[in-house]
Rosetta silent file (secondary structure, phi, psi, omega in degrees, C-alpha in Angstrom):
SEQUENCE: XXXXXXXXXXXXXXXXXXXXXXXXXXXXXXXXXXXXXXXXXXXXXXXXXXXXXXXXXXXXXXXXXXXXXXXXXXXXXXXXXXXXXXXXXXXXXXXXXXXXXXXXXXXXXXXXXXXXXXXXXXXXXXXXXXXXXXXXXXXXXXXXXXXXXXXXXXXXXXXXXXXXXXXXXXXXXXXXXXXXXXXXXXXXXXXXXXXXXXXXXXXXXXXXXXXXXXXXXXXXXXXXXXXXXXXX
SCORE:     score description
SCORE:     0.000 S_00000001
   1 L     0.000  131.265 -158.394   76.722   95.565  112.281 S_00000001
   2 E  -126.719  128.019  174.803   80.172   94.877  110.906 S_00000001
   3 E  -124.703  174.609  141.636   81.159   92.007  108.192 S_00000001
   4 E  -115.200  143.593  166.127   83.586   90.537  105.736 S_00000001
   5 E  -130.537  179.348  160.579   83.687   89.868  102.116 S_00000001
   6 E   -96.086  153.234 -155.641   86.197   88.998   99.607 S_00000001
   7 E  -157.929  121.373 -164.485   86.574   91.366   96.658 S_00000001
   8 E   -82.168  131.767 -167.097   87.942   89.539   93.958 S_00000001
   9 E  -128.840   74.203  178.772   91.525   90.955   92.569 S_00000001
  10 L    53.692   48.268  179.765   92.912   89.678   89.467 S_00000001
  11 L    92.749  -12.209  168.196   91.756   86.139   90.290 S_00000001
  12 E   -78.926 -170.660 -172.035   92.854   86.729   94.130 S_00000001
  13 E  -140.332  144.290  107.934   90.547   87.552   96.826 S_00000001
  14 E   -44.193  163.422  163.036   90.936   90.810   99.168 S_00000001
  15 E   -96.229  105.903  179.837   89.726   91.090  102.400 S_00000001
  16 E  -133.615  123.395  158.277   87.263   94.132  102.986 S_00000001
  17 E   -52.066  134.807  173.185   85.534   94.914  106.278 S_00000001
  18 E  -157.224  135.556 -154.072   82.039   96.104  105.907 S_00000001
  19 E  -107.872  128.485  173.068   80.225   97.924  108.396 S_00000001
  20 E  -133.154  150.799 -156.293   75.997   98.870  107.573 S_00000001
  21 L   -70.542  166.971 -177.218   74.055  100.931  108.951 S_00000001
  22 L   -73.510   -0.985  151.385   70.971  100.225  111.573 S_00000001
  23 L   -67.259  -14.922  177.439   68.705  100.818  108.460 S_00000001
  24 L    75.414   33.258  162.492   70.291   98.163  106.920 S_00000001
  25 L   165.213  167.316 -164.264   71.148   99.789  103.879 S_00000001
  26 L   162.117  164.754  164.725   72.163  103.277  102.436 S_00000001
  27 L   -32.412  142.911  140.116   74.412  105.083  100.497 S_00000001
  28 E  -163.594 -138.843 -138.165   78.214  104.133  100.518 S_00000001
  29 E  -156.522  112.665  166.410   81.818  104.954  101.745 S_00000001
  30 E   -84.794   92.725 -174.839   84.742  103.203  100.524 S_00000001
  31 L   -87.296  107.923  129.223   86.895  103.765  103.992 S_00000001
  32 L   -17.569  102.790 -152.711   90.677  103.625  103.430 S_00000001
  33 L   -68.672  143.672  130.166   93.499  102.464  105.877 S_00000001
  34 L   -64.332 -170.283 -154.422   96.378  104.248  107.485 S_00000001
  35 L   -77.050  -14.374 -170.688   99.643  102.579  107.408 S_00000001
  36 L   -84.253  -19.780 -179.382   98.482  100.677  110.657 S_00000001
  37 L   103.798  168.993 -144.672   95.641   98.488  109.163 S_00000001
  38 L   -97.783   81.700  167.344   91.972   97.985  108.903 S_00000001
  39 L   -97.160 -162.070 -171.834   92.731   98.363  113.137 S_00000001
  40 H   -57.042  -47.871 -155.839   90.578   99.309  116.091 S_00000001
  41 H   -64.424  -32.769  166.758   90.910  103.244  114.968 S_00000001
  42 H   -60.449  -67.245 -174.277   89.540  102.230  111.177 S_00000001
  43 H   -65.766   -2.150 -172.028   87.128  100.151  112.778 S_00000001
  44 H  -105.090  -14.641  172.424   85.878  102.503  115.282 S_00000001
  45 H   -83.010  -15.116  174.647   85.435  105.164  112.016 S_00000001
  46 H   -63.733  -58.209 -172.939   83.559  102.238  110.234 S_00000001
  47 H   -71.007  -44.645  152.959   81.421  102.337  112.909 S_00000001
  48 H   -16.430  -81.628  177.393   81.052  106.130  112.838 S_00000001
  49 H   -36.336  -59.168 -170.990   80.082  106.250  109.253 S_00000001
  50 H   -84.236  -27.020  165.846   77.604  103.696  109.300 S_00000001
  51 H   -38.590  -51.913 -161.435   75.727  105.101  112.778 S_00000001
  52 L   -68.673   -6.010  178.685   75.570  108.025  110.174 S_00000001
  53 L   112.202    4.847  174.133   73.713  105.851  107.868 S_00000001
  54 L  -125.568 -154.708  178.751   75.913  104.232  105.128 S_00000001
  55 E  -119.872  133.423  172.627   77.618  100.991  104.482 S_00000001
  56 E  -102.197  105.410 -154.655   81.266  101.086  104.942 S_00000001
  57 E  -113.412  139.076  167.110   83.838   98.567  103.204 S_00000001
  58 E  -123.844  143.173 -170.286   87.369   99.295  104.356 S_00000001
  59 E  -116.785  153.838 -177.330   89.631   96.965  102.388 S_00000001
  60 L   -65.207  118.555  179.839   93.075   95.106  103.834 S_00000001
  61 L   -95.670  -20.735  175.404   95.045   97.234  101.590 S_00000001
  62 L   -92.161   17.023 -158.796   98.472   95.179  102.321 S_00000001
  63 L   -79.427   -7.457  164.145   96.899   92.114  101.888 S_00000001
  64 L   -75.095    6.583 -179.980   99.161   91.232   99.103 S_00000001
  65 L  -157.438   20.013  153.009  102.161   91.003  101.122 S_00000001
  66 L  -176.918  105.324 -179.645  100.868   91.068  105.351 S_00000001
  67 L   -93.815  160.741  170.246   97.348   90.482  105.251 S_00000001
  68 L    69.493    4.399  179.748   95.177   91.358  108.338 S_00000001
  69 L   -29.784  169.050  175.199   98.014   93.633  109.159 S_00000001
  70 L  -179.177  111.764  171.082   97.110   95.560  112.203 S_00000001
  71 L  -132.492  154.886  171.195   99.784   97.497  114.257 S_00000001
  72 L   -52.571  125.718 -179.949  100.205   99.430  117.679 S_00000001
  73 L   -64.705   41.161  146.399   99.980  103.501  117.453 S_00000001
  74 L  -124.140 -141.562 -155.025  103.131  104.127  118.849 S_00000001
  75 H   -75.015  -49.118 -158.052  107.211  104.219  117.824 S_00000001
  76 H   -77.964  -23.411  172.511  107.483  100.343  117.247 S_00000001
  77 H   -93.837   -8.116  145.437  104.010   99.821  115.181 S_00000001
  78 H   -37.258  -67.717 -162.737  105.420  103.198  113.088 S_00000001
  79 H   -88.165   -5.268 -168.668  108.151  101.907  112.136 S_00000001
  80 H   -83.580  -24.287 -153.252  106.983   98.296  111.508 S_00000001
  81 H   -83.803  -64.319  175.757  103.820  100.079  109.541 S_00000001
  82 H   -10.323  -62.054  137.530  106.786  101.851  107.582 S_00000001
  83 H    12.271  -95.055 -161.791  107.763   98.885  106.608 S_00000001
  84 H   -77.343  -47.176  164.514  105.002   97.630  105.205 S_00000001
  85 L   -56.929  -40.568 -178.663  104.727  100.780  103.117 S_00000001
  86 L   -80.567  -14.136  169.336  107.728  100.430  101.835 S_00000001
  87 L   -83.359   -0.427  167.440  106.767   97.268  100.222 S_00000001
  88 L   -85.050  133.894  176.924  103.313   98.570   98.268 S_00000001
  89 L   -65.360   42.849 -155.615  102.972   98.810   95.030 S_00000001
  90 L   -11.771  -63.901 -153.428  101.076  102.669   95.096 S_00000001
  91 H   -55.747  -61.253  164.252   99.474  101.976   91.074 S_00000001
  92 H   -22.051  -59.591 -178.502   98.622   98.448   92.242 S_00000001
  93 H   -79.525  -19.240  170.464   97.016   99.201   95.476 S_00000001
  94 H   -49.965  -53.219 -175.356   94.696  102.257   93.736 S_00000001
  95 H   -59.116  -14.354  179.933   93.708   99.587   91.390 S_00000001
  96 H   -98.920   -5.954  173.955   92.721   97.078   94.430 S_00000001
  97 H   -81.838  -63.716  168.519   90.724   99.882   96.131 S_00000001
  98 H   -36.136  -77.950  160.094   88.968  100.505   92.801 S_00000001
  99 H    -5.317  -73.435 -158.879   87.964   96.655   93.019 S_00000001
 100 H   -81.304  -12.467  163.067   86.756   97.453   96.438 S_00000001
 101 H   -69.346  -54.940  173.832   84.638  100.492   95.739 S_00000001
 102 H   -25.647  -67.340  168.495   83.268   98.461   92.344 S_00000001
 103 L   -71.515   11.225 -175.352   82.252   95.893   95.224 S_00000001
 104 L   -92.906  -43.725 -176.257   80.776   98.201   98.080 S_00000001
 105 L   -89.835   16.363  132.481   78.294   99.319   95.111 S_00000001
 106 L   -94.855   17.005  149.461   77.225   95.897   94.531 S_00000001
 107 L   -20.148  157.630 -174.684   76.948   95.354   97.992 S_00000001
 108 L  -107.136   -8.528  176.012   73.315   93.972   98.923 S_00000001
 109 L  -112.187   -0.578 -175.735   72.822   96.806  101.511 S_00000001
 110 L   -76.964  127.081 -178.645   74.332   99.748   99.432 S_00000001
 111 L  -101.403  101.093 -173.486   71.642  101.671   98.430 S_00000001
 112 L    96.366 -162.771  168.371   72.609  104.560   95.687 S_00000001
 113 L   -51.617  175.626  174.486   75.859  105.971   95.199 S_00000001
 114 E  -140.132  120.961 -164.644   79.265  105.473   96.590 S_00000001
 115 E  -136.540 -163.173 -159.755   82.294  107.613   97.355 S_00000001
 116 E  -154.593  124.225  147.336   85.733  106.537   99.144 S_00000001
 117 E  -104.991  105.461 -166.995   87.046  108.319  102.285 S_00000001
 118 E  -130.805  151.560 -171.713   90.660  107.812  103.496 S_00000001
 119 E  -135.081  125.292 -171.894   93.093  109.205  106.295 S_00000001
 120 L    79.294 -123.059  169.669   96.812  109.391  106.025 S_00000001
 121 H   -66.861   -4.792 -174.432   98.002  106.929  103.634 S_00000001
 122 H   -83.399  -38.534 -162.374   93.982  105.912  102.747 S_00000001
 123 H   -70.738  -10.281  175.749   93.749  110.095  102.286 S_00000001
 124 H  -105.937  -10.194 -146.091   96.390  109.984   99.063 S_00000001
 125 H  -110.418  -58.942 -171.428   94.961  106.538   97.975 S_00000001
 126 H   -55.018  -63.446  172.911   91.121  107.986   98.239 S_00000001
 127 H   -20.654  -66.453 -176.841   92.502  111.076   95.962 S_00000001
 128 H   -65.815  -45.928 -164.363   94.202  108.580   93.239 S_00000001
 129 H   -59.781  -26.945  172.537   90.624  106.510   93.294 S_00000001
 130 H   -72.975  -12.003  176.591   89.174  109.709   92.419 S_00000001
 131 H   -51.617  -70.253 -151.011   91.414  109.892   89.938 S_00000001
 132 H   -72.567  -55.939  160.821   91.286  106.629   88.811 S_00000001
 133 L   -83.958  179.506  161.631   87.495  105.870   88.988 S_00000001
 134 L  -141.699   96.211 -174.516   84.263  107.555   89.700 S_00000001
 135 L   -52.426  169.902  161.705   83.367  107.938   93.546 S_00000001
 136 L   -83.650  -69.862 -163.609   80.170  110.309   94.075 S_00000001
 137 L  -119.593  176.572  165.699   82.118  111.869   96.382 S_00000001
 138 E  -144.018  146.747  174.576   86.138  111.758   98.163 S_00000001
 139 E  -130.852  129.223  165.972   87.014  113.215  101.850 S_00000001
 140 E  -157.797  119.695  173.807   90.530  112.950  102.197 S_00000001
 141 E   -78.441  149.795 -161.696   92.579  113.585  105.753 S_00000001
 142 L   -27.134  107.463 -137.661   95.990  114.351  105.176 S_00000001
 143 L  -120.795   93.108  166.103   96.842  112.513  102.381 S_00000001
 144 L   -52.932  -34.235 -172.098  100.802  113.329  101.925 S_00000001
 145 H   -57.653  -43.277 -178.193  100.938  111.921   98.577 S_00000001
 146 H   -30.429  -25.129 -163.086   98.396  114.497   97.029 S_00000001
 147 H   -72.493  -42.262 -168.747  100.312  116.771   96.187 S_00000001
 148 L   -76.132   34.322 -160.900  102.200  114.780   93.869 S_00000001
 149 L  -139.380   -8.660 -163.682   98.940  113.796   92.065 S_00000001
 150 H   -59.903  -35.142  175.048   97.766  117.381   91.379 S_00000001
 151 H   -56.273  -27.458  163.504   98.090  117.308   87.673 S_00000001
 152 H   -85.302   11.930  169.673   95.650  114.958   87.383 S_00000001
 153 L   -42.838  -35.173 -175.931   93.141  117.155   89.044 S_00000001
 154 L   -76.637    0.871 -166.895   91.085  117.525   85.811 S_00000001
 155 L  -109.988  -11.897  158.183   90.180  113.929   85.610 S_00000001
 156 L   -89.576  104.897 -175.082   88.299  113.945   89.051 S_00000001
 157 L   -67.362  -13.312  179.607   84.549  114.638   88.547 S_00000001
 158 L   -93.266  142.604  167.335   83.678  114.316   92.239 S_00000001
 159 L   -53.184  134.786  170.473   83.231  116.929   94.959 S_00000001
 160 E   -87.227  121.429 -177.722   86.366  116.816   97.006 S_00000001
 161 E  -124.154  119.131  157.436   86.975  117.500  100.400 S_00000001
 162 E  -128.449  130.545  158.872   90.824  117.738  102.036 S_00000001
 163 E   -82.000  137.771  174.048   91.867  118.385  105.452 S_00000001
 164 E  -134.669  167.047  175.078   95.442  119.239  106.468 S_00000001
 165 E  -133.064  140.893  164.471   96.743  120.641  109.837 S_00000001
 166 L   -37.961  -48.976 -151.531   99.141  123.518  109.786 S_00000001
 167 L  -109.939   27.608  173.364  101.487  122.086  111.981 S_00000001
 168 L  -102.573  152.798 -165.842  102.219  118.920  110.460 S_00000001
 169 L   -82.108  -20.396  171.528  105.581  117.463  110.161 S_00000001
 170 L  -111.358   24.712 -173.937  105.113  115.337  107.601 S_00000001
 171 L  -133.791   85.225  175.145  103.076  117.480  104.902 S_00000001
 172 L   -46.161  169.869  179.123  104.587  121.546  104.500 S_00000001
 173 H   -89.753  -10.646 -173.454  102.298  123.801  104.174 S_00000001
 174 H   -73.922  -40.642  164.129  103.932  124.635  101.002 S_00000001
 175 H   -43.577  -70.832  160.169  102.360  121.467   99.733 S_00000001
 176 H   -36.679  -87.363 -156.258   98.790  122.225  101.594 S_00000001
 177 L   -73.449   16.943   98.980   98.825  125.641   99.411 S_00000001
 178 L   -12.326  -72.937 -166.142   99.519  123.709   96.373 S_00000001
 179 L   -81.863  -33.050   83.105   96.401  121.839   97.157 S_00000001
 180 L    26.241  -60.491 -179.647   94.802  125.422   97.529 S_00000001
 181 L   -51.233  -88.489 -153.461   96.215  126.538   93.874 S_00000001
 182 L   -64.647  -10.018  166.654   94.720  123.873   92.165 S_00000001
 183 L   -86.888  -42.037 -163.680   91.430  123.934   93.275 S_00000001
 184 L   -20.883   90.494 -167.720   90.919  127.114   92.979 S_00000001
 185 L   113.655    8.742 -137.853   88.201  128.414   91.115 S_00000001
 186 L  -149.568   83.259  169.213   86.958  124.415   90.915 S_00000001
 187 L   -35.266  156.567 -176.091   83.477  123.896   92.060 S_00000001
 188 L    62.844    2.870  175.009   82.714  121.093   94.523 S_00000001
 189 E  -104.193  145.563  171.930   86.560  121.096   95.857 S_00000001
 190 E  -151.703  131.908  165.617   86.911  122.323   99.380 S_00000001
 191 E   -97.112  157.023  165.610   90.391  122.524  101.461 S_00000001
 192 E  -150.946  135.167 -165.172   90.275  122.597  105.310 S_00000001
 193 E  -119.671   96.940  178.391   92.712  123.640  107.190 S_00000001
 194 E   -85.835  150.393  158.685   93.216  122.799  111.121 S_00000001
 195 L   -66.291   59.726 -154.661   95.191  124.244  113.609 S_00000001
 196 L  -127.455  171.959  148.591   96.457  120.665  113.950 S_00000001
 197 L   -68.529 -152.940  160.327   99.749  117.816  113.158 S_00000001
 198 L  -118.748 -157.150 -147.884   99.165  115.646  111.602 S_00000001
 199 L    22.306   60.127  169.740   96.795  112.410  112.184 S_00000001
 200 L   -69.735  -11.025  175.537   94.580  114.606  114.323 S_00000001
 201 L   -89.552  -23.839  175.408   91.433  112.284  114.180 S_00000001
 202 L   -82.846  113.385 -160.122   93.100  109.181  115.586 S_00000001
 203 L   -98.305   23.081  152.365   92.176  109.177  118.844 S_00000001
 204 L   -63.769  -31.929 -144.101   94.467  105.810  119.266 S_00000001
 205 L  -122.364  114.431 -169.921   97.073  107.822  118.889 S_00000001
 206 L   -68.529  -45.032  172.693   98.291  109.880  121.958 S_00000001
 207 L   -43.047  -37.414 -166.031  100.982  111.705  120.103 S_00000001
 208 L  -124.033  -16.358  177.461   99.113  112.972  117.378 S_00000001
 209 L   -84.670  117.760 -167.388   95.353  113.060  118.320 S_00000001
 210 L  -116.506  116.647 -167.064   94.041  116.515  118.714 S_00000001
 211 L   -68.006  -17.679  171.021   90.389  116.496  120.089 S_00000001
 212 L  -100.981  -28.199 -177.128   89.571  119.868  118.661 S_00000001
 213 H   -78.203  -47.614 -172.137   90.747  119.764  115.112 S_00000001
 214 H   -53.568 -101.768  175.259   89.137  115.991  114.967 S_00000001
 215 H    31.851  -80.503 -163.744   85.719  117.615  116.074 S_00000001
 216 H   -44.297  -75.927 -148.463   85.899  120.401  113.698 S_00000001
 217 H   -50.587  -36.565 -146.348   87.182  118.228  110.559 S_00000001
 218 H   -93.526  -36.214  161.256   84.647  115.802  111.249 S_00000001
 219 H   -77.518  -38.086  167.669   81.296  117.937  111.193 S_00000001
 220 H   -46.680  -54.610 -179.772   82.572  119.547  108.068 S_00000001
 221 H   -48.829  -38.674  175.990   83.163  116.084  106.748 S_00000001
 222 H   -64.148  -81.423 -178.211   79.269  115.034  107.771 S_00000001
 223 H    12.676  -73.668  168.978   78.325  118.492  106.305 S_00000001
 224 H   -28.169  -79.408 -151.119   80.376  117.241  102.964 S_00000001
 225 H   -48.636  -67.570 -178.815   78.957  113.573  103.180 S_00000001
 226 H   -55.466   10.331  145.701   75.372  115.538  103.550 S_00000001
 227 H  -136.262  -11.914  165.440   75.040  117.421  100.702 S_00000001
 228 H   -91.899  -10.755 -165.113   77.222  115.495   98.496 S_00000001
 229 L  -151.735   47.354 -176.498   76.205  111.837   99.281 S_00000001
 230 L   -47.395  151.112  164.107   72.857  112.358  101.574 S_00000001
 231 L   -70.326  105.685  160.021   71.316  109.639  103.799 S_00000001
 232 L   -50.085    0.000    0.000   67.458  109.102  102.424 S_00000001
């Protein structure tokens, strides 16, 4: 079952979709946007998540400047998504995701903990919330930004999870083995690596969705979710 609330933001209101499970309550998972919006592909992972048993708030992350965004996975909702990117405030929007994780765990069906999962731009934005706050857990699909965030590795207390695919064009691998360095040695962090591009789980997206990598990343990810942030 899928909802809205408002999540209040320095006297403003977000928008955050929130999905719960058919127990009607559980652990939960602050899900993160790509640059396309809390769209079908967000909403069909919302839906995912919570089948699996948790409550899922994905928040309008542009809503200060194109709320309800939502754009088509090909060349013209790219570049319009681009856009839209180039107008966010990166410090800002960590701080309005922190808001919306604060409000997934007073949610009325969140049961327990909470931890924030994000893919693409949601995958460097779940990283800085781990940063910034303290998730139980973070999953984060190729998050380009991470990299640049690495220094601040000691101030995240949560098991980690990131997936990258070898072959993606917009993240080197020189970056990915960064992200290798710094965990290293750093219980509760785990890299995964696909033979993939990048966005390989969005299976909106014909260009970029690879049906084998998604798979893979995605039982690791329950795996993750399941020993760091179990379903009662």
């Amino acid at each position: 079952m899928s909802d809205t609330v408002m999540v209040g933001c320095e006297g403003d209101e977000m928008t955050m979709h929130v999905w719960t499970p058919p127990s009607g309550g559980g652990p939960g998972l602050l899900l993160i946007q790509e640059i396309f919006g809390v769209g079908p592909y967000i909403r069909a992972v919302g839906q995912r998540l919570a089948d699996a048993g948790y409550v899922v708030g994905a928040p309008d992350v542009f809503w200060r400047f194109a709320p309800g965004w939502e754009a088509a996975h090909d060349a013209g909702g790219l570049a319009a998504s681009r856009g839209q990117v180039a107008q966010l405030d990166r410090e800002q929007a960590v701080l309005d995701c922190v808001a919306a994780l604060d409000a997934l765990r007073g949610h009325d069906a969140t049961t327990g903990h909470v931890g924030a999962i994000g893919f693409c731009l949601g995958g460097s934005l779940a990283f800085a919330v781990a940063i910034a706050a303290e998730p139980a857990v973070c999953v984060s699909y190729y998050g380009s930004g991470v990299h640049e965030m690495l220094d601040s590795i000691d101030e995240v207390e949560c098991p980690t999870l990131f997936h990258f695919g070898n072959a993606d064009a917009y993240i080197p691998n020189e970056h990915v083995e960064a992200v290798n360095v710094a965990i290293d040695g750093r219980p509760g962090f785990v890299l995964n690596v696909e033979n993939a591009g990048h966005a390989f789980d969005n299976h909106d997206n014909e260009t970029f969705y690879d049906e084998s990598a998604a798979n893979a990343a995605w039982a690791k990810t329950r795996a993750f979710l399941a020993e760091h942030l179990p379903v009662r």
